[in-house]
NULUMNU-777471 format. One record per residue (C-alpha): residue number from 1; residue in three letters; x, y, z. Coordinates in steps of 0.5 Angstrom, whole numbers, plus 500, padded with zeros to 3 digits. Layout:
N
{atom NUM; 'ALA'; {X; Y; Z}}
...
This chain:
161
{atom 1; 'UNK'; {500; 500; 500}}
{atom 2; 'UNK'; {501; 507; 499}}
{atom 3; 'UNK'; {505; 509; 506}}
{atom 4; 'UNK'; {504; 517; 504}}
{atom 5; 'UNK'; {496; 517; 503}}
{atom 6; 'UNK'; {494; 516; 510}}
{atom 7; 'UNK'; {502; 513; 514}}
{atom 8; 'UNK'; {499; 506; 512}}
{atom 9; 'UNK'; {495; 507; 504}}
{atom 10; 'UNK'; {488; 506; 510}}
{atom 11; 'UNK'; {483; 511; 511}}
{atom 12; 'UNK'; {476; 509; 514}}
{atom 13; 'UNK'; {471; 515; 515}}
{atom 14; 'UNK'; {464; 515; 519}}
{atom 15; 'UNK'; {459; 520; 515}}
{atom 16; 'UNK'; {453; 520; 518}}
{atom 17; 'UNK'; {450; 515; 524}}
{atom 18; 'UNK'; {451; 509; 521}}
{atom 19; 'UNK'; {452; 504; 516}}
{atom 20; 'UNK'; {456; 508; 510}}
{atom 21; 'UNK'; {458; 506; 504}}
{atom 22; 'UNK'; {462; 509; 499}}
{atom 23; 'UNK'; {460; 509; 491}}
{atom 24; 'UNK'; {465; 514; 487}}
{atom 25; 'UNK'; {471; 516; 487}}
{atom 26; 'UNK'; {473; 523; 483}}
{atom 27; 'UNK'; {480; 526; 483}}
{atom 28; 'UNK'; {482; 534; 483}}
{atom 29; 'UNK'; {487; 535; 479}}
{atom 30; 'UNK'; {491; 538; 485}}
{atom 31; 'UNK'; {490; 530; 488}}
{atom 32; 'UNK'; {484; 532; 492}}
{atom 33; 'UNK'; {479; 526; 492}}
{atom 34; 'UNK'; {472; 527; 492}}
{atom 35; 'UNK'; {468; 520; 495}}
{atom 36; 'UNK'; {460; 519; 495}}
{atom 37; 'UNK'; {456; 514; 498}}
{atom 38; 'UNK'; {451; 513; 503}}
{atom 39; 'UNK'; {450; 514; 510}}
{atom 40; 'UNK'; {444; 511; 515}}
{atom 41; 'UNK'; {441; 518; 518}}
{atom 42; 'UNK'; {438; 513; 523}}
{atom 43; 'UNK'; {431; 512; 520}}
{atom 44; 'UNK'; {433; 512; 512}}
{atom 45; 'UNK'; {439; 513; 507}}
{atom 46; 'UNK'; {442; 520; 505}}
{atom 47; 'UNK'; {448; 522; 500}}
{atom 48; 'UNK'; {455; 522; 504}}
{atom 49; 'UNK'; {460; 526; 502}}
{atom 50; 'UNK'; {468; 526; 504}}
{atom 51; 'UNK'; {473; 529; 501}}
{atom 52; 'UNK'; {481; 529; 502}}
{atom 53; 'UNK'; {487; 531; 501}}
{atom 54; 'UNK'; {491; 528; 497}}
{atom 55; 'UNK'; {496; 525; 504}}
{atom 56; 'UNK'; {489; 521; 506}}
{atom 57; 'UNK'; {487; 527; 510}}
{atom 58; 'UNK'; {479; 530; 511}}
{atom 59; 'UNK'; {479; 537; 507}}
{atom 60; 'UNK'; {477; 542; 512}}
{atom 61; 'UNK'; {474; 547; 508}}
{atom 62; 'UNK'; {469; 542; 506}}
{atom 63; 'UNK'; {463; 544; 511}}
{atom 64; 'UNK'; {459; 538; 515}}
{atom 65; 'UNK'; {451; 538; 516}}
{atom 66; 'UNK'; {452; 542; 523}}
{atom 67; 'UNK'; {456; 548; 519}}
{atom 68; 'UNK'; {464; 545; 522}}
{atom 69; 'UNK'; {468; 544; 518}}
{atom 70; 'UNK'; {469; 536; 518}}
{atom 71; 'UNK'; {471; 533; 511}}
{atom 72; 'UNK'; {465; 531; 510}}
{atom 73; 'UNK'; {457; 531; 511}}
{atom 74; 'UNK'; {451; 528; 509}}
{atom 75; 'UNK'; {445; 531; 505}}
{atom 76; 'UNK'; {438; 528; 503}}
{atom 77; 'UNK'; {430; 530; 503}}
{atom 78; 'UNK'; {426; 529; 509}}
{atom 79; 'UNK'; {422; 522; 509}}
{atom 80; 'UNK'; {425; 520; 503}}
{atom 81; 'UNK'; {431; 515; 502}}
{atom 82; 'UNK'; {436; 518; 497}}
{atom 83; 'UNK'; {442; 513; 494}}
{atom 84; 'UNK'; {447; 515; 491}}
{atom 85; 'UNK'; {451; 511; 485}}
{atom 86; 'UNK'; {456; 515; 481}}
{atom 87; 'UNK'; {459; 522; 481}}
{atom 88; 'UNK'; {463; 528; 477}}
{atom 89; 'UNK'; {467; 534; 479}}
{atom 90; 'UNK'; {464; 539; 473}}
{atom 91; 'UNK'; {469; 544; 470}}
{atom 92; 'UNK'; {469; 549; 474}}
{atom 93; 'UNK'; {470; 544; 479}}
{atom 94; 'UNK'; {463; 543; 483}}
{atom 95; 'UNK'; {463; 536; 485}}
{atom 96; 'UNK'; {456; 532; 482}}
{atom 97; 'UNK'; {451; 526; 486}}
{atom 98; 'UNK'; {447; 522; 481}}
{atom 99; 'UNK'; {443; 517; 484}}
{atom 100; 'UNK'; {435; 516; 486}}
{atom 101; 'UNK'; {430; 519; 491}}
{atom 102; 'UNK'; {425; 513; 493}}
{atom 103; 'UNK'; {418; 516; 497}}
{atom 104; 'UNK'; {419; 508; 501}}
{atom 105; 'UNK'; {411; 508; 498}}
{atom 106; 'UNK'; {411; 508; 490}}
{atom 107; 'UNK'; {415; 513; 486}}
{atom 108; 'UNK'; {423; 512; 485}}
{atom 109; 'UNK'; {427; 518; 480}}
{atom 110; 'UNK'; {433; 520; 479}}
{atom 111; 'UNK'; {436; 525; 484}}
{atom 112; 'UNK'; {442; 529; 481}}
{atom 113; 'UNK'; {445; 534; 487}}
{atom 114; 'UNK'; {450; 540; 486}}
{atom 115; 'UNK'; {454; 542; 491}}
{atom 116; 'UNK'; {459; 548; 491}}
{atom 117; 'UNK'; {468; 547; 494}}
{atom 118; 'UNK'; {465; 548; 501}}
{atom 119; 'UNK'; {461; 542; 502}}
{atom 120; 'UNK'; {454; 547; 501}}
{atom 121; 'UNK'; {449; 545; 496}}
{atom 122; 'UNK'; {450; 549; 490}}
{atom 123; 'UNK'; {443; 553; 489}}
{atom 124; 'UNK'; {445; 557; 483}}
{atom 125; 'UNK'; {441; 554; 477}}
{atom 126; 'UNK'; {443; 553; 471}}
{atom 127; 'UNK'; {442; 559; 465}}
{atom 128; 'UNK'; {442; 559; 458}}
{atom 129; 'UNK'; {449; 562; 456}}
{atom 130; 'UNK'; {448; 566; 449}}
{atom 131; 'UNK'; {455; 566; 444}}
{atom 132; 'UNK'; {457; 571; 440}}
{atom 133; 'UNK'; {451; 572; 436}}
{atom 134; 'UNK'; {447; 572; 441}}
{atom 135; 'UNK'; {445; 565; 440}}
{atom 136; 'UNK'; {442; 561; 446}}
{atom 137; 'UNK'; {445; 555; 449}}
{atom 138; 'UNK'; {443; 551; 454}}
{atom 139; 'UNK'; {449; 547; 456}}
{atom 140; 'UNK'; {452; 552; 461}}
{atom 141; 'UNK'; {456; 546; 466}}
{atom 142; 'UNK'; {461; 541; 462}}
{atom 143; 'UNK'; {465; 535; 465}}
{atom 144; 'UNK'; {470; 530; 461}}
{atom 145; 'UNK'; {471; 524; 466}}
{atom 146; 'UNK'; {472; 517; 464}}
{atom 147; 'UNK'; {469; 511; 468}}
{atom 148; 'UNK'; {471; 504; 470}}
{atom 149; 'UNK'; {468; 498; 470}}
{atom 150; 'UNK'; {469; 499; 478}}
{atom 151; 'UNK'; {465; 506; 478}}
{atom 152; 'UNK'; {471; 510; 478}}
{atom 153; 'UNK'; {470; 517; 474}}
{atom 154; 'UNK'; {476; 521; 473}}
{atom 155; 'UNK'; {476; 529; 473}}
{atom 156; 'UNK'; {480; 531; 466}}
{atom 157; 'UNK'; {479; 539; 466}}
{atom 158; 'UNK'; {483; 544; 468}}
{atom 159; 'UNK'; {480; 546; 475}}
{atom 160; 'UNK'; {485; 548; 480}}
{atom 161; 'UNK'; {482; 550; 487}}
């Protein structure tokens, strides 16, 4: 193992109360790395987040549920149960949580979170860009990653933070 991530090559983190799974890992190309997963919150399942410096480390500047600055945090709606399974780091650098939302009764849909370098959900919406000639775009957000067969998706912009 890799004794300059974490002294051993091992790190392990508790998100949430309980039962956390990671799903997805994206990098930075500074080294940071960005995992998403799943966390019980004790009654349901929410997304779980976590990022690290690239010597295994949390990044503190990524902000918890309760505002302190932890590394990491969980985010999900009420009463419902969300899973994540895949993730991008887009161009500008904002990590993305695609999975599903489930009502626990008889509706599942896709759930796609935004979230900003802090750790906050990012609330901006997307805006239609105009080009040159005044023409209306509605691809505001671009990404390149690659995947693996395990899930991994690597970030290939140029963003730097």
């Amino acid at each position: 193992m890799d004794a300059s991530f974490s002294d051993d090559g091992l790190v392990t983190t508790a998100v949430g109360l309980s039962d956390d799974y990671a799903k997805s890992v994206n990098y930075f190309p500074n080294g940071s790395l960005i995992v998403a997963g799943n966390s019980s919150n004790g009654s349901n399942s929410d997304f779980a987040l976590a990022l690290y410096h690239r010597d295994g480390s949390l990044d503190a500047r990524f902000t918890g549920d309760n505002g302190a600055a932890t590394g990491t945090r969980t985010a999900g709606l009420a009463e419902e149960v969300e899973l994540a399974y895949t993730s991008i780091i887009q161009a500008d650098g904002k990590p993305v949580f695609i999975g599903i939302k489930d009502d626990l009764i008889n509706d599942k849909d896709f759930l796609i979170m935004r979230f900003n370098i802090d750790g906050s959900l990012d609330t901006q919406r997307f805006s239609p860009k105009k080009d040159e000639n005044g023409s209306t775009s509605t691809a505001t957000n671009t990404a390149t990653s690659t995947s693996t067969s395990t899930g991994t998706n690597t970030d290939t912009g140029e963003t730097s933070y």
